[in-house]
N, C-alpha and C positions, 0 to 999 in steps of 0.2 A: 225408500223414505229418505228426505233429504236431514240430515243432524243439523242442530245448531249449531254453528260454529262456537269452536273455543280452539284456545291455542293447543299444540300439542304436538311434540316431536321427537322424533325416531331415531335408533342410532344404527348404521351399518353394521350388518351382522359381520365375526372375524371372516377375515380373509381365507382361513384353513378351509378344506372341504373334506378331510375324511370322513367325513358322514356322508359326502355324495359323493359317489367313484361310477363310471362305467354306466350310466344313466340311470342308477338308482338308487338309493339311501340305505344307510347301514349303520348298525350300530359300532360305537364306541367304547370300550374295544369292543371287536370285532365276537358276535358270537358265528356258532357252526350253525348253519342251514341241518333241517331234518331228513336223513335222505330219503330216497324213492320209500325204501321197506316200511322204515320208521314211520312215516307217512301214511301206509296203505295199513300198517297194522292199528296205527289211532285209529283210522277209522274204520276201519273193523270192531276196534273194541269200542265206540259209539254207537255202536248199531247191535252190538252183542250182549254188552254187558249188562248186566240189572243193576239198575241203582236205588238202591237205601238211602231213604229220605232225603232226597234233595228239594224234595219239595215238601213244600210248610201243611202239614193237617189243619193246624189252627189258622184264627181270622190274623194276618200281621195288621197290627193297629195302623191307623193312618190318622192324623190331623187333618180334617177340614180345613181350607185355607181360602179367604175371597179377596176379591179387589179392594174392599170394604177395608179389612184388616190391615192390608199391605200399608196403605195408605196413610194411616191410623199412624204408622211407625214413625216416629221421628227423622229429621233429616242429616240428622248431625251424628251422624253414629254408621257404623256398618252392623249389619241383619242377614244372616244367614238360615234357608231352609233347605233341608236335606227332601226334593224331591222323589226319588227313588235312584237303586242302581250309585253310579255316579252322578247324576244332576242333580246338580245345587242353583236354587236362588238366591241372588244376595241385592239387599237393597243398599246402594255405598253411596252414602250419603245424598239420597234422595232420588238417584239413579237405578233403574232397576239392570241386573244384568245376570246372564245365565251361561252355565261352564256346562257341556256335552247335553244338552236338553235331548231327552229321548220319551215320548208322550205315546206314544205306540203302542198296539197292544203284544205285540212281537217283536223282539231285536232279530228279524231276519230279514232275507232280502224280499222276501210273500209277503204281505199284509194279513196274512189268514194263518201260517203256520209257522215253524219254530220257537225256538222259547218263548214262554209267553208268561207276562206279568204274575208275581204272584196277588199286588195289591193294585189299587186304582191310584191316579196322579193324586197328591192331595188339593190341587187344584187345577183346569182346564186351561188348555190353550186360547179358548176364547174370551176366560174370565184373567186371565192376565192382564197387566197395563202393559202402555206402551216398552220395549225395551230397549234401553241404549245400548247394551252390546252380549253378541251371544259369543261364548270363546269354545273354541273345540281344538281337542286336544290330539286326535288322531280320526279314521276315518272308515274303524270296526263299527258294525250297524249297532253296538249296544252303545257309543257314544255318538255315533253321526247320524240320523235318523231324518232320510229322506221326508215323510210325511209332517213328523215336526217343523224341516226346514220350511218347507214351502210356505206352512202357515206362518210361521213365524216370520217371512219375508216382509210381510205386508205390514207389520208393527215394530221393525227393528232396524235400528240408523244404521248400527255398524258391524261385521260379523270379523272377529279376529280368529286366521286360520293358518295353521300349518303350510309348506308350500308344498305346491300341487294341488292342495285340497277346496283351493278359489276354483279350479276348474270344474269340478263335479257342481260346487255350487253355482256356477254358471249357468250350466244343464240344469237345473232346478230354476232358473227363475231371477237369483240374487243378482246385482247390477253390480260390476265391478267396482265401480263407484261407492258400494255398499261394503265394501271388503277391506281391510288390512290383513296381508300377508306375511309372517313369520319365520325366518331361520332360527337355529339356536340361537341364544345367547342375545339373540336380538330385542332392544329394550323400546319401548314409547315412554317417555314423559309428557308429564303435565302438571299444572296448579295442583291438581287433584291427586294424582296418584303416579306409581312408576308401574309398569304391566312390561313384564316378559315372559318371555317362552326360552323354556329352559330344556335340556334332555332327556332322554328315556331310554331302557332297552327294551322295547320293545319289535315292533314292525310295522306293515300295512297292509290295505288290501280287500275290496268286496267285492272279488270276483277269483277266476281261477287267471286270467292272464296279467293282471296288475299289482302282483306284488312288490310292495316297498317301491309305486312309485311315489308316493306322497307321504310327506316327513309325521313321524310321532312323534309327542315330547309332553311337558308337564309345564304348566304354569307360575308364572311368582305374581303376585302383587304386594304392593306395601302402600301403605297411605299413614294420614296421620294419627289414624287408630290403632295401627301394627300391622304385622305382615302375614300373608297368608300363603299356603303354599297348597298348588291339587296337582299330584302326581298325574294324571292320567291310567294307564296301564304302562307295568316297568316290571323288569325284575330286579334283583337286587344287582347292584353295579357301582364302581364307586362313582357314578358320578354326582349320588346326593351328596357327598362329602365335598364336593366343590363345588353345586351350588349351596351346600349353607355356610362356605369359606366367603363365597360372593356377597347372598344376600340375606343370612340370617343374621342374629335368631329370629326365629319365626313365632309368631302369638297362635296361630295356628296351622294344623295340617292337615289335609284331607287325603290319607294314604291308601291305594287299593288294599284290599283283606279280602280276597274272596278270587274264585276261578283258579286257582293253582293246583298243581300234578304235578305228579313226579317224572310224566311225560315231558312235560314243557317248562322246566325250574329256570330259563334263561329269559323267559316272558311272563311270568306270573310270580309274585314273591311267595311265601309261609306266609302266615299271622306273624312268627317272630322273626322273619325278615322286614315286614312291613313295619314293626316296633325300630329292629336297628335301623331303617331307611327315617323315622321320624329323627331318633337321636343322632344321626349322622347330619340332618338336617338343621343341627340346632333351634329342634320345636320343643313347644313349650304344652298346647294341647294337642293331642292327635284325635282325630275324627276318623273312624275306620269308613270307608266306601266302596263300593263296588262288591255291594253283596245283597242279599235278604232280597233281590227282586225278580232276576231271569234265572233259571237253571242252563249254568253255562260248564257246570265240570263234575267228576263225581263225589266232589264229600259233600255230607247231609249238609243242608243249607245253614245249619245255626253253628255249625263247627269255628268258619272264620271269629266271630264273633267270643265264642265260647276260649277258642286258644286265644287270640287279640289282647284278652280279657286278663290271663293267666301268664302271659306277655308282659304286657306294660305293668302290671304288680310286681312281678318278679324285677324290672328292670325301675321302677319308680317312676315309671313315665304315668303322666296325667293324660286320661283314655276319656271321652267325651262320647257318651250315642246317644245322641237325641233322636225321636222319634218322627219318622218322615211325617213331613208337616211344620214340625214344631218351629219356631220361632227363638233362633238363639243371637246373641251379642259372638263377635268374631273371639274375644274373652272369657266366655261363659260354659261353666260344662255342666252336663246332663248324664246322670247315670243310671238312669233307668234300663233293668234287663227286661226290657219288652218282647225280646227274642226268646223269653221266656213263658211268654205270653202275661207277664204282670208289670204293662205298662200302668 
């Protein structure tokens, strides 16, 4: 799809590249690779181990959502809806635009099997409006979701992506022409708003011979409404302390809570590392994400949520969960324990 033009310009990502050495991406500092054993024993104990409630008994509530309503929103204001997982809609100022859209019924690389949804989208990829831009944040199948992209190809101007990660979208369909590509630190302005891609420690990778070749990292925006910030998937690192030296404080957060072990602490935070990565971030609300949808690790699924909770109280941070679906202001919080089942 061709975009309306408006002005909007880019700034050269730093000249540094320790994040790309030797023809692949790394993180900052530098964590240690899992070796062979370490490796062979995870996934042993994924195929061994019996897991205790990760998966939800009761209905998790969902908000209906239609075109109808989107529409309905005002144009002058930013509109946030917590999708599932990590995908968020946000309607910013009359633009529709979506961070890791994942509609699938599986975050795997089958269509038929691996984790599979606890709830349904709160609304369809067919009954969506047009989108001006979808941003992804790395290019694990529970943020990058081939089947979503394709469809979404066909109704979306502009896709903002990690580098490397234009190439796979290539292979799907998307016209490069349809793409801005991303290093750290690398910023777009505009009348409208500033959008950067900022760092992460995490990794990449959906397959067995491709890892870390395409960058991960976490988002900023800011507009005239305030700023927002969505991690992506990170562990704790200092690098949130220099981006909220850069671009906070932040009105709101969207920080993963969810998928962490004691396996893998250099790629997945705690619930109360996820709290100290908001306040490092100089945020103001924090929105827990990346949880309550795929069974991705083994603590009971309501756990993130439940510590998050006991988190941000003890530290005085302002915790926001709104209920997938629901319809919030980028300043608005929501404190329903619906993981409770008393949405």
């Amino acid at each position: 799809m061709q975009r309306p033009c408006f002005q909007s310009e880019r700034t050269t990502p730093p000249t540094a590249v320790a994040h790309h050495q030797q023809g692949s991406f790394h993180n900052v500092p530098r964590t240690r690779p899992n070796g062979f054993m370490k490796t062979l024993r995870l996934y042993v104990r994924f195929f061994t181990e019996k897991k205790v409630g990760t998966v939800p008994e009761h209905t998790i509530p969902v908000q209906s959502l239609s075109r109808k309503q989107l529409d309905a929103l005002p144009h002058n204001d930013v509109f946030i809806v917590k999708l599932g997982h990590s995908s968020l809609l946000i309607k910013h100022y009359g633009e529709y635009w979506l961070i890791d859209p994942v509609f699938s019924e599986h975050a795997s690389p089958l269509s038929f099997t691996g984790p599979k949804r606890f709830h349904p989208a709160p609304i369809s990829l067919a009954e969506l409006p047009l989108i001006d831009k979808v941003l992804i944040s790395h290019n694990h199948y529970d943020h990058l979701d081939k089947a979503t992209i394709k469809q979404l190809k066909r109704k979306t101007y502009e896709f903002y992506v990690p580098k490397g990660v234009d190439k796979t979208l290539q292979k799907w369909g998307v016209m490069p022409t349809n793409m801005k590509v991303f290093d750290w630190w690398q910023e777009e302005h505009s009348d409208r708003q500033m959008i950067a891609y900022t760092p992460a420690q995490h990794f990449s990778g959906r397959g067995l011979s491709d890892a870390k070749q395409t960058l991960w990292g976490s988002w900023v925006i800011k507009s005239r409404a305030g700023s927002l910030f969505f991690s992506g998937d990170s562990g704790y690192f200092p690098g949130f302390k220099e981006i909220g030296e850069r671009y906070g404080p932040f009105t709101m957060t969207f920080i993963e809570t969810g998928a962490y072990d004691k396996a893998w602490p250099q790629i997945h935070m705690t619930p109360e590392q996820s709290v100290q990565a908001h306040l490092d971030l100089q945020g103001d609300i924090m929105v827990p994400v990346h949880n309550s949808t795929f069974d991705l690790a083994f603590h009971p699924w309501q756990e993130p949520l439940v510590r998050v909770e006991q988190a941000a109280a003890k530290s005085q941070v302002t915790l926001s969960t709104p209920v997938f679906g629901e319809v919030f202001r980028g300043s608005e919080v929501r404190t329903k324990r619906w993981w409770q089942g008393k949405a």
